[in-house]
PQR file of N, CA, C, O and H, with PARSE charges and radii, in Angstrom:
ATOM      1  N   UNK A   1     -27.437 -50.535   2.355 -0.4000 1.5000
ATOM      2  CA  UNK A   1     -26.427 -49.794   1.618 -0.0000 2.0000
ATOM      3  C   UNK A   1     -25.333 -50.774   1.204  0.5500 1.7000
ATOM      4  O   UNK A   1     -25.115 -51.626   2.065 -0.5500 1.4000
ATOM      5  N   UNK A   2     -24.660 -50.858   0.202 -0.4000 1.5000
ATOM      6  CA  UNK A   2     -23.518 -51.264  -0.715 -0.0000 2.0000
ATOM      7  C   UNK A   2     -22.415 -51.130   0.448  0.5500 1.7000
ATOM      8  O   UNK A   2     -22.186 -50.190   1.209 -0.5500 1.4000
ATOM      9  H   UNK A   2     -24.837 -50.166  -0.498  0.4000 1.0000
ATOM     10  N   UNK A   3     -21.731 -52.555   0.308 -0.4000 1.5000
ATOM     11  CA  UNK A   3     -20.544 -52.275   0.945 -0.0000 2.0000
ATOM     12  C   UNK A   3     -19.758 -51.365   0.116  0.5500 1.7000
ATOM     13  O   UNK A   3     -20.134 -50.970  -0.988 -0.5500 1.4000
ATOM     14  H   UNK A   3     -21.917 -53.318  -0.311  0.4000 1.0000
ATOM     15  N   UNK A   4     -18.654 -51.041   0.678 -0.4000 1.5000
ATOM     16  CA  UNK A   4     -17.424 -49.979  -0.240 -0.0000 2.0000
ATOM     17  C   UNK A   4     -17.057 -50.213  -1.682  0.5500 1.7000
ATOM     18  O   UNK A   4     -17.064 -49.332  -2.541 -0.5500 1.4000
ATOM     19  H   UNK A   4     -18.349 -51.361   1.575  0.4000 1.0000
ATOM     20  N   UNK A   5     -16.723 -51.530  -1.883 -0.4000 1.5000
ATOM     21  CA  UNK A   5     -16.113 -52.052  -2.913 -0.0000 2.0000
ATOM     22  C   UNK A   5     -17.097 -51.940  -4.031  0.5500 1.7000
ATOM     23  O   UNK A   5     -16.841 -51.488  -5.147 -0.5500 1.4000
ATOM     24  H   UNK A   5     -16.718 -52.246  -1.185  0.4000 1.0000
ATOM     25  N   UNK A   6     -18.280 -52.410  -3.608 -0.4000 1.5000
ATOM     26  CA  UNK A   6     -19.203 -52.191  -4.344 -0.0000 2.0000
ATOM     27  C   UNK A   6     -19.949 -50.355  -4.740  0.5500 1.7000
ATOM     28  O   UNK A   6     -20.569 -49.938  -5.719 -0.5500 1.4000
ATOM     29  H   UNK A   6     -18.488 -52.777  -2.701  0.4000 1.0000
ATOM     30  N   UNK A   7     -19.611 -49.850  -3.777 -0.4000 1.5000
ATOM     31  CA  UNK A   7     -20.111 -48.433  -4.090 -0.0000 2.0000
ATOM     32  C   UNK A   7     -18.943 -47.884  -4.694  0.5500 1.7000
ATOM     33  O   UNK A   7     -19.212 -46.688  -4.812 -0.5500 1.4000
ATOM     34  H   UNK A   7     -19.108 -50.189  -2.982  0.4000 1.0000
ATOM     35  N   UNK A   8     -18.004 -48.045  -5.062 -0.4000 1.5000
ATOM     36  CA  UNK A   8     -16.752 -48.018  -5.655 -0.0000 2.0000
ATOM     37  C   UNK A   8     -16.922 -48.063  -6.977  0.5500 1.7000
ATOM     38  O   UNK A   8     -16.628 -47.165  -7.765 -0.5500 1.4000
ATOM     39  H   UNK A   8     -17.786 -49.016  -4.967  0.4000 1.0000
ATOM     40  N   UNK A   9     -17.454 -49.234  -7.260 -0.4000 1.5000
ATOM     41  CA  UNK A   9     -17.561 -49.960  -8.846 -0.0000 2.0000
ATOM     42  C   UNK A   9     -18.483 -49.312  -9.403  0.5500 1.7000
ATOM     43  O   UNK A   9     -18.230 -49.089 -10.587 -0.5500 1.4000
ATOM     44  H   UNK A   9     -17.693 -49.963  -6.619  0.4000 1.0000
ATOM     45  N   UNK A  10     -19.640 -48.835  -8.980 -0.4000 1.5000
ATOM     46  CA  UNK A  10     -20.724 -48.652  -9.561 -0.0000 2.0000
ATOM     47  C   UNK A  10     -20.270 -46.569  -9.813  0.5500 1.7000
ATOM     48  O   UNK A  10     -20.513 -45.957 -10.853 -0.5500 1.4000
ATOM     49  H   UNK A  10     -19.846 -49.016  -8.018  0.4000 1.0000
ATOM     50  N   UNK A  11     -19.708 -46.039  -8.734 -0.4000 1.5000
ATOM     51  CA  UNK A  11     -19.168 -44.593  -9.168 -0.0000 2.0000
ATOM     52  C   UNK A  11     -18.346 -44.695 -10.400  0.5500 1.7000
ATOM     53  O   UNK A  11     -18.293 -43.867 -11.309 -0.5500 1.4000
ATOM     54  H   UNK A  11     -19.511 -46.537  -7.889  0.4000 1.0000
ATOM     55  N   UNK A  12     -17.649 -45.939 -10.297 -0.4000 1.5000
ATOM     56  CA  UNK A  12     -16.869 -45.818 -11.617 -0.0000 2.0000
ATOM     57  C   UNK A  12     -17.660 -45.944 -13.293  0.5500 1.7000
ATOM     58  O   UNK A  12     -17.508 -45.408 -14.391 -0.5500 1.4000
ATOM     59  H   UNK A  12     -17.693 -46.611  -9.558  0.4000 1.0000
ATOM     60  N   UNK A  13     -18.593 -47.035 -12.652 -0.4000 1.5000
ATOM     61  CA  UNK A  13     -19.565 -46.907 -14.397 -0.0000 2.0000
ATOM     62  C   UNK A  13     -20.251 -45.802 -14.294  0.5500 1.7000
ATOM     63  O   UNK A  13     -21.185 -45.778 -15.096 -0.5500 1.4000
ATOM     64  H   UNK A  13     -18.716 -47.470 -11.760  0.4000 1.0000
ATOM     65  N   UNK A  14     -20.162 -44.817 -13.588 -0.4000 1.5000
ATOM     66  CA  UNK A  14     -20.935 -43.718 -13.676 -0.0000 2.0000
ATOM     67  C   UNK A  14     -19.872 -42.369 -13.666  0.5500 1.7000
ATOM     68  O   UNK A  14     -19.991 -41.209 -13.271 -0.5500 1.4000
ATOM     69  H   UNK A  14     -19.404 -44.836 -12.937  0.4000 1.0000
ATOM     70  N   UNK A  15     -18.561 -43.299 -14.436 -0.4000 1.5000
ATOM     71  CA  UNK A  15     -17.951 -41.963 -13.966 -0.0000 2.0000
ATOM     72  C   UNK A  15     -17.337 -41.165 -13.107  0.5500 1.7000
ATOM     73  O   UNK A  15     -16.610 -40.454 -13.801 -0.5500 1.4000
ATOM     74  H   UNK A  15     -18.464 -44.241 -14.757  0.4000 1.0000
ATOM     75  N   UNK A  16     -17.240 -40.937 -12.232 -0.4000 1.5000
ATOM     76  CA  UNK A  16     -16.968 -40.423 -11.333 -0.0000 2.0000
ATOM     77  C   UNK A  16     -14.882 -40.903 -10.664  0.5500 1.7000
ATOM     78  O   UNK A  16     -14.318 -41.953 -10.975 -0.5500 1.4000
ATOM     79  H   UNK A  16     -17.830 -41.514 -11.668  0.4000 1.0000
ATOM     80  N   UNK A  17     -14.507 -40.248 -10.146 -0.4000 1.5000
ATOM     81  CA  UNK A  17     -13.192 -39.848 -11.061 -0.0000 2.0000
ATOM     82  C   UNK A  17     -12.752 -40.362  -9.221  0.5500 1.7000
ATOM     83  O   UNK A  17     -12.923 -39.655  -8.227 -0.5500 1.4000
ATOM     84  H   UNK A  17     -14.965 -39.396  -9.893  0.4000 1.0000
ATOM     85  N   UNK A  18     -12.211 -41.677  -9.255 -0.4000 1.5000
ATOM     86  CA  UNK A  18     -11.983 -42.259  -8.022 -0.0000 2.0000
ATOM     87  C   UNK A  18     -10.151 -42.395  -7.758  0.5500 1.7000
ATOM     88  O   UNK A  18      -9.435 -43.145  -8.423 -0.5500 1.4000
ATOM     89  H   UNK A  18     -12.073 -42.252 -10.061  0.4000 1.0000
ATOM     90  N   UNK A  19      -9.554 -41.291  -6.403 -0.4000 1.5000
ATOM     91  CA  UNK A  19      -8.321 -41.106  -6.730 -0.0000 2.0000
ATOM     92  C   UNK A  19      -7.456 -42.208  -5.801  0.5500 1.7000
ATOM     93  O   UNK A  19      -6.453 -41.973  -5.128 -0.5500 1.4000
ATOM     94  H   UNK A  19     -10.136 -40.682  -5.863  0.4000 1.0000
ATOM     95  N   UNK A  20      -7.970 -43.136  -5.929 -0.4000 1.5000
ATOM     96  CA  UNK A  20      -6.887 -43.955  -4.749 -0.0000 2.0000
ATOM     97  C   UNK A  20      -7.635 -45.599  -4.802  0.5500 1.7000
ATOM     98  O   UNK A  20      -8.836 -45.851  -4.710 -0.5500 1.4000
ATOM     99  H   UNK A  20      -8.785 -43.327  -6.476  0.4000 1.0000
ATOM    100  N   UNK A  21      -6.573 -46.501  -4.966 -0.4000 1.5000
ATOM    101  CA  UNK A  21      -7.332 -47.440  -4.454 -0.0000 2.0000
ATOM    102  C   UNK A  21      -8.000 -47.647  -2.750  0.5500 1.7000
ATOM    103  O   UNK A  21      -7.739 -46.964  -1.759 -0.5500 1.4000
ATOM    104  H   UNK A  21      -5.597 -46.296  -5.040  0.4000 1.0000
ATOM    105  N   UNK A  22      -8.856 -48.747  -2.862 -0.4000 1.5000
ATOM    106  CA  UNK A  22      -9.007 -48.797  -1.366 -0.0000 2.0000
ATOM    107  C   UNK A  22      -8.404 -49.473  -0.742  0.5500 1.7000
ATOM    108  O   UNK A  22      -8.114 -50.632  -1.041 -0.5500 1.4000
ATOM    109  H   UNK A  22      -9.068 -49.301  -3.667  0.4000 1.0000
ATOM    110  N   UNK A  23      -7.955 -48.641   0.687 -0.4000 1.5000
ATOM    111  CA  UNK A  23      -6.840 -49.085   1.444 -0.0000 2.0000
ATOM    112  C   UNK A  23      -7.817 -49.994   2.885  0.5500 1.7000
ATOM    113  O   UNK A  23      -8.904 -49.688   3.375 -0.5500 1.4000
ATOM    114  H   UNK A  23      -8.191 -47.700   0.930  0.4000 1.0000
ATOM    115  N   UNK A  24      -7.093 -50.894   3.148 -0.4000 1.5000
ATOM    116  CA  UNK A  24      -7.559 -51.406   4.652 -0.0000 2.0000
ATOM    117  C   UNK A  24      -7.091 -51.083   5.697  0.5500 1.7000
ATOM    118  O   UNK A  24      -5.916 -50.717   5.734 -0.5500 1.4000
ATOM    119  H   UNK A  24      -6.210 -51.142   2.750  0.4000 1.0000
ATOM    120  N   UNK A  25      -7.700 -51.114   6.591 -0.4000 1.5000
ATOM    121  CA  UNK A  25      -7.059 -51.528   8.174 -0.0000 2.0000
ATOM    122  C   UNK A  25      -8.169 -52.356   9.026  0.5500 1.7000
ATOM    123  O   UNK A  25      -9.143 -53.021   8.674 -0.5500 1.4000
ATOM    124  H   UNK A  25      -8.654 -51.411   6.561  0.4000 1.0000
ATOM    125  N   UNK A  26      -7.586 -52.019  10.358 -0.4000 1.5000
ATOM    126  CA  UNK A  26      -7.895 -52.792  11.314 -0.0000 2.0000
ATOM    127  C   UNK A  26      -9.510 -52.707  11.868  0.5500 1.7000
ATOM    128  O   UNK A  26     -10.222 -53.336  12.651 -0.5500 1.4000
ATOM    129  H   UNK A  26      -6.794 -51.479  10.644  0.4000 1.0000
ATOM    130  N   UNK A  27      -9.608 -51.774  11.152 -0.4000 1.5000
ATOM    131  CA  UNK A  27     -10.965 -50.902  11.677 -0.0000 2.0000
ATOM    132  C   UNK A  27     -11.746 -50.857  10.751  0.5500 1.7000
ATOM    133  O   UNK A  27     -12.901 -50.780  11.168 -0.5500 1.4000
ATOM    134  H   UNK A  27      -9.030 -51.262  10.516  0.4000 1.0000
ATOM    135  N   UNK A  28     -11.632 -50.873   9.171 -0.4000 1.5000
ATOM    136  CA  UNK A  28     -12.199 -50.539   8.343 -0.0000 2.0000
ATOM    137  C   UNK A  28     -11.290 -50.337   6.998  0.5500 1.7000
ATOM    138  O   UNK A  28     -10.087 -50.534   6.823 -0.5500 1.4000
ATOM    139  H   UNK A  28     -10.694 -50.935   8.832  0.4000 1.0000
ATOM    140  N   UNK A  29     -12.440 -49.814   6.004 -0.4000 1.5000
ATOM    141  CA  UNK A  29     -11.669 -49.521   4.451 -0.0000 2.0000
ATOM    142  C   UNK A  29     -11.933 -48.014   4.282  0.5500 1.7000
ATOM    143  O   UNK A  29     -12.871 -47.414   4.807 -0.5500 1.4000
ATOM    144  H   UNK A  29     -13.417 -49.654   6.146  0.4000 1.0000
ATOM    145  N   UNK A  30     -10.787 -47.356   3.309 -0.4000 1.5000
ATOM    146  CA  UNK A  30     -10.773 -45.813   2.727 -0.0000 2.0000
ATOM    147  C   UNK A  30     -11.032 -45.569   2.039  0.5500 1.7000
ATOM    148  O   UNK A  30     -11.623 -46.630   1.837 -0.5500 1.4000
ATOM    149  H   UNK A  30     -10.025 -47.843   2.882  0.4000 1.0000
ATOM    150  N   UNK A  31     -11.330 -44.791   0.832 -0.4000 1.5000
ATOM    151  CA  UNK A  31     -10.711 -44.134  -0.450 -0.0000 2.0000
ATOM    152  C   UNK A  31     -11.526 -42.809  -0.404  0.5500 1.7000
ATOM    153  O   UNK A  31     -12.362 -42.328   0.360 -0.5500 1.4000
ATOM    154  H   UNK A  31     -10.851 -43.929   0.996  0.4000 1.0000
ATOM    155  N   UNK A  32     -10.799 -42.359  -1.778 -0.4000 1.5000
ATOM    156  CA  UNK A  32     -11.241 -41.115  -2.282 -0.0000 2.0000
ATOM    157  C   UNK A  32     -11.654 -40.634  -3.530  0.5500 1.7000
ATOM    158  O   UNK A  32     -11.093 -40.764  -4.618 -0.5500 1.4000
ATOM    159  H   UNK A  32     -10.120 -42.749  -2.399  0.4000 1.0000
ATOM    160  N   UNK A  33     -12.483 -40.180  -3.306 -0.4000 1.5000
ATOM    161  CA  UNK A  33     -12.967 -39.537  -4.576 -0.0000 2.0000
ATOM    162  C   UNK A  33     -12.989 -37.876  -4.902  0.5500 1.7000
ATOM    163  O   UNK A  33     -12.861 -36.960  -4.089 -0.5500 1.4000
ATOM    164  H   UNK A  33     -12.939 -40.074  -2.422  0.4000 1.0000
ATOM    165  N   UNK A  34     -13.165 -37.806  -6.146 -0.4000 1.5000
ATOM    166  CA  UNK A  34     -13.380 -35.853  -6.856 -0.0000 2.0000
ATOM    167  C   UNK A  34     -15.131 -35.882  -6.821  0.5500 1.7000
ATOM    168  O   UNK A  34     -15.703 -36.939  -7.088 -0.5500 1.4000
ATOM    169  H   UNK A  34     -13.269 -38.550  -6.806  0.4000 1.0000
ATOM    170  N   UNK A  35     -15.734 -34.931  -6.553 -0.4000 1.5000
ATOM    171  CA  UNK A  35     -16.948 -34.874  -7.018 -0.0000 2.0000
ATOM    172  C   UNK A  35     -16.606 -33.951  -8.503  0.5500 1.7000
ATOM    173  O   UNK A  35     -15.552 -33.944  -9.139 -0.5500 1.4000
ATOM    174  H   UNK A  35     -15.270 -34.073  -6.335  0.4000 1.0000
ATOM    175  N   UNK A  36     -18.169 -33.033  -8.852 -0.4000 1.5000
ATOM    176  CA  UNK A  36     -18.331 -32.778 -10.237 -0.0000 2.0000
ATOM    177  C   UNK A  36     -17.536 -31.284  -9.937  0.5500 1.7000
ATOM    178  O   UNK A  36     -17.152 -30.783 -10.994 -0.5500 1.4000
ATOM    179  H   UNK A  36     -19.025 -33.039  -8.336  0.4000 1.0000
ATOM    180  N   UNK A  37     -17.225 -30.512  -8.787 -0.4000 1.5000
ATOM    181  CA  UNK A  37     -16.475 -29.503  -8.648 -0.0000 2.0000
ATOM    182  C   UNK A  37     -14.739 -29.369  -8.205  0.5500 1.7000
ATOM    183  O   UNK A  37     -14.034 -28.434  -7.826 -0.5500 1.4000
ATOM    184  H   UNK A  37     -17.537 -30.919  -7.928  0.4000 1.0000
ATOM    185  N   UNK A  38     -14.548 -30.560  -8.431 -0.4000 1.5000
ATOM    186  CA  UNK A  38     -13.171 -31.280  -8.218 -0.0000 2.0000
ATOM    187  C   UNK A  38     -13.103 -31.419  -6.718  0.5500 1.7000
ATOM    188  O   UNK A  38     -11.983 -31.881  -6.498 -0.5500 1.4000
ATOM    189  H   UNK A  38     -15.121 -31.320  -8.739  0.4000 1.0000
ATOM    190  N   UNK A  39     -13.822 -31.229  -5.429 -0.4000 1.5000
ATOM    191  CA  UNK A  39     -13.874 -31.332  -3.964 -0.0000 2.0000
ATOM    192  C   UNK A  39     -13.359 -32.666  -3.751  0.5500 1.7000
ATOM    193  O   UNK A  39     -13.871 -33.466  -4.534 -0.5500 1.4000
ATOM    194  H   UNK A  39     -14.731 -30.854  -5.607  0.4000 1.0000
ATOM    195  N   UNK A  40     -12.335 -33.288  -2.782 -0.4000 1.5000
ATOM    196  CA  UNK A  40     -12.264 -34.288  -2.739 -0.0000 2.0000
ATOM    197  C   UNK A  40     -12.865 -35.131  -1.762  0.5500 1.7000
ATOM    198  O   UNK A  40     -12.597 -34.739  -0.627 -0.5500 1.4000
ATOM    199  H   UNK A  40     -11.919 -32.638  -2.146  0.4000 1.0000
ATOM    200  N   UNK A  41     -13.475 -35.996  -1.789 -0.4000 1.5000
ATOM    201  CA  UNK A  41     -14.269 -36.892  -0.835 -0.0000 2.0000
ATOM    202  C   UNK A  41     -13.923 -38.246  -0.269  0.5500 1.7000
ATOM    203  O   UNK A  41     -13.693 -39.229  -0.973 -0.5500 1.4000
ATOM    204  H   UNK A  41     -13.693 -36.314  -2.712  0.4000 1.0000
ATOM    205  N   UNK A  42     -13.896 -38.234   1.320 -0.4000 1.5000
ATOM    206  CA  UNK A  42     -13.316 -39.765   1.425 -0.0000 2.0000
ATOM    207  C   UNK A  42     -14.623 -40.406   1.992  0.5500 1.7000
ATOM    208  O   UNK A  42     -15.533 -39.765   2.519 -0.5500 1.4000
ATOM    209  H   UNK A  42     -14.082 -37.435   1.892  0.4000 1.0000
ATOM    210  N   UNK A  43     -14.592 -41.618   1.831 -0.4000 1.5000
ATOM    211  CA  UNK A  43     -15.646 -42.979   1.633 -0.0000 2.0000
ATOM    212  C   UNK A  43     -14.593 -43.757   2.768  0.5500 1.7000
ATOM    213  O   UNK A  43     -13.442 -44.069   2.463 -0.5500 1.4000
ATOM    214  H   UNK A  43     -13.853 -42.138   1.403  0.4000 1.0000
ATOM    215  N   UNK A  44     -15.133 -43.985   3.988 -0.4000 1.5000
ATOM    216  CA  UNK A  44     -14.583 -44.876   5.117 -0.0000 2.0000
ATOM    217  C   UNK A  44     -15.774 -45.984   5.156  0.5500 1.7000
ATOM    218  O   UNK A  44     -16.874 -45.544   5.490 -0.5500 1.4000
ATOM    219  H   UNK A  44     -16.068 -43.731   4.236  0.4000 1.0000
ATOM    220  N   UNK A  45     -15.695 -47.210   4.889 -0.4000 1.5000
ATOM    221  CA  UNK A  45     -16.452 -48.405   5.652 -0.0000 2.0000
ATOM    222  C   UNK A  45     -15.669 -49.026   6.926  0.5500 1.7000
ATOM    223  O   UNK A  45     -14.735 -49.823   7.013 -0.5500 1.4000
ATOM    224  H   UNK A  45     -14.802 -47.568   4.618  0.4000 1.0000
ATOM    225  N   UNK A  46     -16.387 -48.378   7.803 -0.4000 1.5000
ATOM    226  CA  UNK A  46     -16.070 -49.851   9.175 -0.0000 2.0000
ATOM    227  C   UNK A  46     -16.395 -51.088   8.861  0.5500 1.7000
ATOM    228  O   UNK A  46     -17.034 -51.358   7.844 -0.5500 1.4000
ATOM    229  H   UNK A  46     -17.146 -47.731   7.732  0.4000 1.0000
ATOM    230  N   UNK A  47     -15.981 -51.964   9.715 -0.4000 1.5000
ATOM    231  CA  UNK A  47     -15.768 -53.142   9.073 -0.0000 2.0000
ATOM    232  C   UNK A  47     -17.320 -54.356   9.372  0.5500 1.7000
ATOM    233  O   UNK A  47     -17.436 -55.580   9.316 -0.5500 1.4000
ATOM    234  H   UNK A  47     -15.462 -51.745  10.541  0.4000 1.0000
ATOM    235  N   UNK A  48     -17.925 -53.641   9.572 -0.4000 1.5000
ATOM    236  CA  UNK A  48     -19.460 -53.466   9.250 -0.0000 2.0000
ATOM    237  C   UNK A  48     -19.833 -53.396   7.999  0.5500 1.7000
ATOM    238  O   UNK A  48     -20.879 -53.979   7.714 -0.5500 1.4000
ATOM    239  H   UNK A  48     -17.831 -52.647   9.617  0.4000 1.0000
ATOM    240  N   UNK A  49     -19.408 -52.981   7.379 -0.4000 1.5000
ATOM    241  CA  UNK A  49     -19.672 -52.625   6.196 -0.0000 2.0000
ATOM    242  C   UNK A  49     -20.516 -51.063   5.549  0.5500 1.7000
ATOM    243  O   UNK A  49     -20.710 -50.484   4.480 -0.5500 1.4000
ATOM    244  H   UNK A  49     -18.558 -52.508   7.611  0.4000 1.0000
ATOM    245  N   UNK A  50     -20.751 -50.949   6.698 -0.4000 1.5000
ATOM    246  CA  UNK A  50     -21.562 -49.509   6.821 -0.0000 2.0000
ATOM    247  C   UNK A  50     -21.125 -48.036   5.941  0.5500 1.7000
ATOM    248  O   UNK A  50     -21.011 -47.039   6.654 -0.5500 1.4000
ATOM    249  H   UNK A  50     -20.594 -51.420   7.566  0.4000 1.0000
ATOM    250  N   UNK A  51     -20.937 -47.899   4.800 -0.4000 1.5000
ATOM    251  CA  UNK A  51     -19.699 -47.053   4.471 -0.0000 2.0000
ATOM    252  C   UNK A  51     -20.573 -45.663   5.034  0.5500 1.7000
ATOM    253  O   UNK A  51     -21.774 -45.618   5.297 -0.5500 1.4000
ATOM    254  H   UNK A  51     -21.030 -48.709   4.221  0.4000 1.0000
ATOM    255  N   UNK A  52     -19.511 -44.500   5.130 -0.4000 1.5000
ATOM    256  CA  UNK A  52     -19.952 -43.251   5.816 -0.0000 2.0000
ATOM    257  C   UNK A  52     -18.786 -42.412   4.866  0.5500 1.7000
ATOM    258  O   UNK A  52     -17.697 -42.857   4.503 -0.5500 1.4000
ATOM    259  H   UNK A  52     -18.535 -44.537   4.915  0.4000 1.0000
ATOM    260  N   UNK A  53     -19.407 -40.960   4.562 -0.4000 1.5000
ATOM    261  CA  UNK A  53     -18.576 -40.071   4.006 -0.0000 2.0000
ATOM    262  C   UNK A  53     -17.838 -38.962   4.841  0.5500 1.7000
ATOM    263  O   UNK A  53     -18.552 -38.366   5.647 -0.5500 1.4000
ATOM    264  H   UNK A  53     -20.292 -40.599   4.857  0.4000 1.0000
ATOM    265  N   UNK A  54     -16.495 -38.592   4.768 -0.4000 1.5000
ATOM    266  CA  UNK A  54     -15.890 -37.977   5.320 -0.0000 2.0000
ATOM    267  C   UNK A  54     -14.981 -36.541   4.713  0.5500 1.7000
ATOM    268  O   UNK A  54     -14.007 -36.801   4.007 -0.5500 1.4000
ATOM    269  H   UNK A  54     -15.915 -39.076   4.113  0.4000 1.0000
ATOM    270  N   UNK A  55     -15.263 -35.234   4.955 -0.4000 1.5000
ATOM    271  CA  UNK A  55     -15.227 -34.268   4.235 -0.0000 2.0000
ATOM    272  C   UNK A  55     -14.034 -33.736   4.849  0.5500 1.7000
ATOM    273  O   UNK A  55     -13.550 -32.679   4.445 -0.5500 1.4000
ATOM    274  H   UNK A  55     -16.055 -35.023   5.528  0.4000 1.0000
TER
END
């Protein structure tokens, strides 16, 4: 799987309506996104790189 940054970039050439840059910490990276029903979705990578979605 795509680290964050990269699953980031590629929602964006596809659109997808990304509301925050990504933030760091100590533990990992954030952001958020709208899906196609305006729901908002957050995208956490530990610093693994592993990204996981959070509702």
């Amino acid at each position: 799987m795509p680290d964050l940054e990269a699953l980031v970039e590629q929602l964006k050439k596809e659109g997808v309506n990304i509301l925050d840059d990504i933030e760091t910490y100590d533990f990992g990276k954030f952001t958020h996104i709208l899906d196609i029903e305006e729901n908002k979705i957050g995208f956490w990578s530990m610093n693994n790189n592993e990204p996981r979605f959070i509702f």
